[in-house]
N, C-alpha and C positions, 0 to 999 in steps of 0.2 A: 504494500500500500504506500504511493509517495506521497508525502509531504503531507499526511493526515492520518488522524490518529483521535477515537472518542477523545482518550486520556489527555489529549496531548492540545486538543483543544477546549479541557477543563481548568490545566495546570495553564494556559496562556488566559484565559481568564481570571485565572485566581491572583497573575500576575498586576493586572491595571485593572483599576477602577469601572473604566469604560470601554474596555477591551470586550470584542464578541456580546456588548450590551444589547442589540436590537436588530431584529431582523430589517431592517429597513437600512444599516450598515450593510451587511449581505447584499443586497435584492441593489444596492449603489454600488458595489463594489462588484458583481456579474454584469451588469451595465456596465461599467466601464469595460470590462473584458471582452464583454462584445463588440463593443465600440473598436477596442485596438485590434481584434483578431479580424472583422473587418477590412480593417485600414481606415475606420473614421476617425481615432484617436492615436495620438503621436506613441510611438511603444518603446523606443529605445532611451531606458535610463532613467523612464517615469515611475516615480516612488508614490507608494499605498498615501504616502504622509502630505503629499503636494497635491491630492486630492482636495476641490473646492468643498466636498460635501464636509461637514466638521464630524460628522457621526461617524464617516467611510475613513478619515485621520485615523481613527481610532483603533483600528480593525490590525489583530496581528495576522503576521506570518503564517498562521495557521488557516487561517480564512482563505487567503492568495493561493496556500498550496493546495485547498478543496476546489475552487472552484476550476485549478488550472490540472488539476488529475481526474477532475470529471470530464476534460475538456479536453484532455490530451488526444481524442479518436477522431477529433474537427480536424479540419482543413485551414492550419494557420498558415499566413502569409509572409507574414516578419515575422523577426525576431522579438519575444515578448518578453522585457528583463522584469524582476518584479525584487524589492530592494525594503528590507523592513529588519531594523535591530540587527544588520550585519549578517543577514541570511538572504540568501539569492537563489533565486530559481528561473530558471530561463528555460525556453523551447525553441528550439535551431529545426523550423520544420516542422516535422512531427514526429521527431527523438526530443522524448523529456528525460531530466534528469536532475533531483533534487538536489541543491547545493548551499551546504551550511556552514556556517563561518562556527568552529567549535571553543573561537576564542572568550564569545560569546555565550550567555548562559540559555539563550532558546537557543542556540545553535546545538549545544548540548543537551537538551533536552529533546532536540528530533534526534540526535543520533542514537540517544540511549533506548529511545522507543526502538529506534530500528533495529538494535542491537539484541534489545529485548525479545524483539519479534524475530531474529531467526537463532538464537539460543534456544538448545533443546529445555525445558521445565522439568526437573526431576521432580517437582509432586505431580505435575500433568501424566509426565510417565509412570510414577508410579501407582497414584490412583485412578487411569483413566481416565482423566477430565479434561476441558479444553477443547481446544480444536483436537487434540485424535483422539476426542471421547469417542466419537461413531464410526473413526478407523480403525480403534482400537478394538473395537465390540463385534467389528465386520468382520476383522482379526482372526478373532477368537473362531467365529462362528464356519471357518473357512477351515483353519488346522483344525477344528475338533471333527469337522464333516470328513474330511481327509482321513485321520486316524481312522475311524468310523470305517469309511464304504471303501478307501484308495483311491488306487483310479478310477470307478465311478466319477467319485467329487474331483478329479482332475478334469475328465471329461467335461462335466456341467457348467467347473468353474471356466475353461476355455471357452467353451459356447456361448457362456453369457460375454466374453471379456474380448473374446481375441479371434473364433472363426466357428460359427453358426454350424458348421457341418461336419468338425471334429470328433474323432471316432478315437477310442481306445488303440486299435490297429498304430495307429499312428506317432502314439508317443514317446516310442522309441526311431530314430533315425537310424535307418537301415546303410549297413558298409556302402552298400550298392546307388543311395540316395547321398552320401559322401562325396565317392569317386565322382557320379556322373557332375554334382552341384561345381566341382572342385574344377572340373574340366570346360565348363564355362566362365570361367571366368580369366579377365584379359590379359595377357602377358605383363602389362605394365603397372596392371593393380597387384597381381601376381610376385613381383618382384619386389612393390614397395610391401607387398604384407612378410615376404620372408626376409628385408632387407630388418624392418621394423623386430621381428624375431631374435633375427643374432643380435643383434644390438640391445635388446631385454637379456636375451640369455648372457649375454657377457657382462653384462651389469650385475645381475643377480649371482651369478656364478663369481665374479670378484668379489664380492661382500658376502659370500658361502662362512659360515664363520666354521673355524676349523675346534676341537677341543682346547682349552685353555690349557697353559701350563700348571703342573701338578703343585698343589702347596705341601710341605715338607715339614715335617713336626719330628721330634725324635720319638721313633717308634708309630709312626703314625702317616699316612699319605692320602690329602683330601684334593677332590676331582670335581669337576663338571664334563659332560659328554653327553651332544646334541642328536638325537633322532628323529625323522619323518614320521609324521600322523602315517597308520595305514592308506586314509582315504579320505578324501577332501570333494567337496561339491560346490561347484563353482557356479554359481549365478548373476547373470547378467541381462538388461533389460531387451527389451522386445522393442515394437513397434512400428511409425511409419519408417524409421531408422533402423536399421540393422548396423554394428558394433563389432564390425572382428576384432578391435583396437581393443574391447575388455575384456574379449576371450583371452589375445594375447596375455594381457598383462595381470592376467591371472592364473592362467595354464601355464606360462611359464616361469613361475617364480616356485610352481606345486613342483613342479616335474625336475628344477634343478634340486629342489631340497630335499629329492629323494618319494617322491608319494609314489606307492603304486599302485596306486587303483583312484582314477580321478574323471569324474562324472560330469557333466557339462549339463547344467539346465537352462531354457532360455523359453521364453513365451513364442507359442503359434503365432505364424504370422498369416494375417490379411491381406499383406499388400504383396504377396506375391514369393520367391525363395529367398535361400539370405544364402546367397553362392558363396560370396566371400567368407562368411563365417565358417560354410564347408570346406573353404580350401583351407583355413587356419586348423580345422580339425584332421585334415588330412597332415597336412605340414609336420602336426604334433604328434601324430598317431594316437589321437582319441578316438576311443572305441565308444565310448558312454555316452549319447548326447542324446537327450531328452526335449520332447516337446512339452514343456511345463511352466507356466508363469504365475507371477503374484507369490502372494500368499500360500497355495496352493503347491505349487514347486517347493516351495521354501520346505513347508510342510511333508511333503514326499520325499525329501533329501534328509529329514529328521527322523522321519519314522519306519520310511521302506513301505513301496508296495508292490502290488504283483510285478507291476515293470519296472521300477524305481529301486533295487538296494537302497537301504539308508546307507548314510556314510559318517564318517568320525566328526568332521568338523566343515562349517559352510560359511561359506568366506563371496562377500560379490555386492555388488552396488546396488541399488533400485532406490525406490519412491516411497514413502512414508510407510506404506501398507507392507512393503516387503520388510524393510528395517522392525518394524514393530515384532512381523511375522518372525524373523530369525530371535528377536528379542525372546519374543514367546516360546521358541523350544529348546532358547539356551541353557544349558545345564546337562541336559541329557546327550546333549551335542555341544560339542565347541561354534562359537562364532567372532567373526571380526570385529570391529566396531562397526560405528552411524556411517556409512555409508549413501550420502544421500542426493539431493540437489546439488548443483555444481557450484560454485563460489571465487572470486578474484578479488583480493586488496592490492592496487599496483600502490607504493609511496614512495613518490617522486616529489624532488624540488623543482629551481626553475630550471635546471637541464634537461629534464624528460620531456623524450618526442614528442608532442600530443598526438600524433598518426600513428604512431607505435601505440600508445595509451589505448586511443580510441579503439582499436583493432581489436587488443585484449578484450576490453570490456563487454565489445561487442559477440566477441568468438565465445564468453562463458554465458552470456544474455540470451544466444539462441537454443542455449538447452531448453528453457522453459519448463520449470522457472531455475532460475539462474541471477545467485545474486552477486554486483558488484560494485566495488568501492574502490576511489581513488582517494588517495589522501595524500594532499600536496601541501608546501610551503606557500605555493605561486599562484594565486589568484586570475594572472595573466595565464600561466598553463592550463589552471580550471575553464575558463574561458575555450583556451586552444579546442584541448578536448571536446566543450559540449559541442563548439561548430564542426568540428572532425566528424562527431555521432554524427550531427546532421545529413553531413556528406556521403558518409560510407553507408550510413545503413540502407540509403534508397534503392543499391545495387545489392542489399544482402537478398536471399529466399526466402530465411526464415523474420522478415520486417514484423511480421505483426505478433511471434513469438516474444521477439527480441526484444518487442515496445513493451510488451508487458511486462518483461526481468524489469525492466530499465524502471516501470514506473512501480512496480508494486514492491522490488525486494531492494533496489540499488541506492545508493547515492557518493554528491562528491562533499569531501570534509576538508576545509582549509582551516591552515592554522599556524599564525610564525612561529611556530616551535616543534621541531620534527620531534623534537622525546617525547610531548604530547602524541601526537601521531603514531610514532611508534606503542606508547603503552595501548590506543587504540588498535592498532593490529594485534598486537600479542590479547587483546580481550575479543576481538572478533577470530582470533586462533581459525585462522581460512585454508580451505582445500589448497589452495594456490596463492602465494604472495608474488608478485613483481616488484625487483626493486630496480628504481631509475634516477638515478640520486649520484650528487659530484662524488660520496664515498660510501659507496653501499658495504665494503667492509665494516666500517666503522657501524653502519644499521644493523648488519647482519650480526653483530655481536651481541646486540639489545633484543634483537628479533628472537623470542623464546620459544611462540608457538607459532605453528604453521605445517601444515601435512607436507609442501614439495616450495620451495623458495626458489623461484627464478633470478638471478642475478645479470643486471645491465639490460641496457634495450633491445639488445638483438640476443635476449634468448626467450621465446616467445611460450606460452603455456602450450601453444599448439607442438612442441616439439614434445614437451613431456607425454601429451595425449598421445602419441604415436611411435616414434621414434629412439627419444632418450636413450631412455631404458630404466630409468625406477620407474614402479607401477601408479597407474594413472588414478588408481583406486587407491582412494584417499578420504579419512576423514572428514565429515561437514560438521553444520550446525555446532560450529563452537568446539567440537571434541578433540579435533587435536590440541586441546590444554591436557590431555591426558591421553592422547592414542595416536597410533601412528599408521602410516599408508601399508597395502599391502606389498610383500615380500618377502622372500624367502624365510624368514624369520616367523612369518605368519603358518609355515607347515613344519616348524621343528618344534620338539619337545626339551627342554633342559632335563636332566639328570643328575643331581648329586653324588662326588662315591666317594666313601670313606673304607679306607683300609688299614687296621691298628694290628699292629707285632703286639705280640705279648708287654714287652716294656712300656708300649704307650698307653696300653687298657688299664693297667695297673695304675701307672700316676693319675688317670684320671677318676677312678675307681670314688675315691675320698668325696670328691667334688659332685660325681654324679649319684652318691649315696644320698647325701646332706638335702639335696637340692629335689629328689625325688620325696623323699619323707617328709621333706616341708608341703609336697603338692599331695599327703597321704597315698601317694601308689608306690605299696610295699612291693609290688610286683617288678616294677620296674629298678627298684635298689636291688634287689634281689639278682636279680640279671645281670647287672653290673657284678657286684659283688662274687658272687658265684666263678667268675674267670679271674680271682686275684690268686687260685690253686697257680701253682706252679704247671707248667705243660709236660 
């Protein structure tokens, strides 16, 4: 939601006296807007406050930002600046994008609403309430059907979601439906999907982490030593879009850490085959690849059904209903984190390209939804950017996705003081950071949280999404304050090992006695004790 907020147009009331007083402020203050979006009224640099009416003076930032994100789907002509309390919002076209001065106390006050709003709520998640009250319930009602019937409730739930004429037959993808999908598809996408491959695997494969060295005690030698899950199920979204880019980047971080036995789920598709994703299963030599989506998949990788093995631990991105879903069978199965909607904080001063900027924010905005933030020193680069969106996005495909990231999840945050900025990244803790700044070392030091940090302008998130080679699945909604992107690390197990000679069981003997009988388990001193006999 840009630039509006119930909350957020109660706390600007609470702030003046005469602030949001009277609908007749309002109903002055859309009149004008009509007037400039027009062309009847002069639009470049005209302030709420320079307004003749005295009641529409009064009107904050809150008000300008309702009427202009009701308003974002019109046919504007100019440029519409709108200037209240050192918060700006401007429309280049018809890319909006909200822009708050955070040096300012409304300026921080829309950010933290936004901030607010895409942080996960651990009482929401834990008691169900909120917005995923009724995703949550939906949740439920999908894995328990699943347990229940199997693939039946795979069947129904694809029919209702993904293709009307979906049959059981089906849910398994056949060798033969592999090979042929794999064999159309073009020499040159062909190449970038296996060029994309070794360049994962070599990543993943360098940062294999090998057994540490042993620690050395007299009479005594303690270990750690890493092993692969048997079996991992890897999920990834469906849709108008097919995705070999997440298959990669999650099939191959399983397969170098050793899994042997790895399942590929992905939703029926509608719109026709998803060759490419066959040729990536070919590429890998996946045997497992199921037609299963949502909830439902999720659900079938947890429990097993006639078509489906369960499998050890389920690892893979999607949309609120999947994230919930893996939540709900975690415990009995391993899973990764929040996995969810896509997300970008570039924080550039005044050196960052605005073409470069604009590009980013636009390439994570056409997920839909897709939230981004730039957060610069330069007011003049704030500027650059919005008229950049304006430019690029008329030639993007996905325009009308793109507008809605841009107005309901994104915005731009100025502020002369990059450490402010920076503590604001590290609390918005993003899928993806760009940094574009005269000393991004010196950021990246402060920079704590973040799933995947891009450094300088020409390394663009689109190379991570494909290329790179760390995996593109990564943490949203805030959680890399505590989690991190998939990778090879995400199918090892640690192990502990201790190995005592007689002389070290013994000096320790004393200690592990004391320390047991104080927690009353005679059993356990006993254990101990018992090997201070001579061998």
């Amino acid at each position: 939601m840009i630039g509006w907020h119930p909350t957020a147009a109660r706390a600007s009331s609470a702030r003046g006296p005469k602030a949001c007083r009277t609908s007749n402020s309002r109903w002055a203050l859309r009149q004008r807007m009509r007037r400039i979006a027009a062309g009847v009224a002069p639009a470049g640099g005209s302030s709420i406050r320079s307004h003749a009416n005295p009641a529409s003076r009064a009107l904050s930032s809150c008000d300008a930002m309702l009427w202009l994100s009701k308003s974002a789907d019109r046919s504007v002509t100019s440029s519409t600046r709108v200037i209240d309390d050192g918060n700006v919002m401007e429309s280049e076209g018809n890319s909006m994008i909200p822009t708050w001065n955070i040096d300012e106390s409304s300026g921080r006050d829309a950010a933290e609403l936004r901030l607010r709003r895409l942080r996960l709520n651990p009482l929401d998640l834990a008691l169900a309430r909120g917005e995923l009250a009724a995703k949550e319930s939906a949740v439920r009602r999908i894995v328990a059907d699943v347990a229940e019937r199997g693939d039946a409730a795979i069947v129904d739930s694809a029919r209702q979601f993904d293709d009307p004429e979906f049959s059981a037959e089906q849910i398994r993808v056949s060798q033969s439906e592999i090979e042929q999908g794999a064999a159309r598809v073009a020499p040159e996408l062909l190449g970038a999907l296996r060029r994309a491959i070794a360049q994962v695997r070599e990543y993943q494969a360098h940062f294999l982490p090998n057994d540490p060295p042993q620690l050395a005690r007299t009479g005594v030698c303690l270990g750690m030593r890493y092993t692969p899950i048997d079996s991992a199920g890897l999920y990834f979204p469906g849709g108008k879009a097919a995705y070999p880019s997440s298959l990669i980047h999650l099939a191959v971080p399983a397969i170098v850490a050793g899994v042997t036995r790895v399942a590929v789920c992905t939703p029926p598709s509608k719109y026709g085959r998803g060759d490419a994703i066959l040729a990536v299963c070919r590429e890998l030599e996946l045997k497992e690849v199921y037609r299963a989506g949502g909830a439902a998949g999720i659900a079938a990788l947890a429990f097993g059904t006639a078509s489906i093995p369960a499998v050890d631990k389920i690892v893979g991105p999607g949309n609120d209903y999947v994230q919930l879903a893996k939540r709900l069978v975690s415990g009995g199965v391993g899973i990764d984190g929040y996995l969810g909607p896509s997300e970008i904080v570039v924080i550039a001063d005044e050196s960052g390209d605005p073409a470069f900027i604009a590009a980013d924010l636009l390439a994570q905005a056409e997920h839909d939804p897709g939230s981004c933030f730039l957060l610069t020193t330069s007011q003049e680069l704030a500027r650059q950017v919005r008229s950049e969106i304006g430019k690029q996005i008329v030639s993007r495909g996905r325009r009308a996705a793109i507008e809605k990231s841009l107005q309901q999840d994104s915005a731009i945050l100025i502020s002369t003081s990059i450490d402010l900025l920076i503590d604001y990244a590290n609390r918005f803790a993003a899928e993806h950071v760009n940094l574009q700044t005269r000393d991004d070392e010196a950021v990246l030091k402060r920079l704590k949280h973040a799933g995947a940090v891009f450094i300088g302008p020409y390394s663009p998130v689109a190379a991570g999404d494909y290329v790179a080679g760390p995996s593109h699945c990564l943490p949203t909604n805030t959680t890399a304050r505590f989690s991190s992107g998939v990778s090879v690390y995400e199918f090892l197990k640690r192990s502990s090992l201790a190995h005592y000679a007689p002389p070290g069981i013994r000096a320790e003997i004393p200690s592990i006695v004391e320390m047991a009988n104080e927690e009353h388990l005679d059993a356990h001193a006993a254990s101990a004790a018992i090997r201070a006999r001579q061998p």
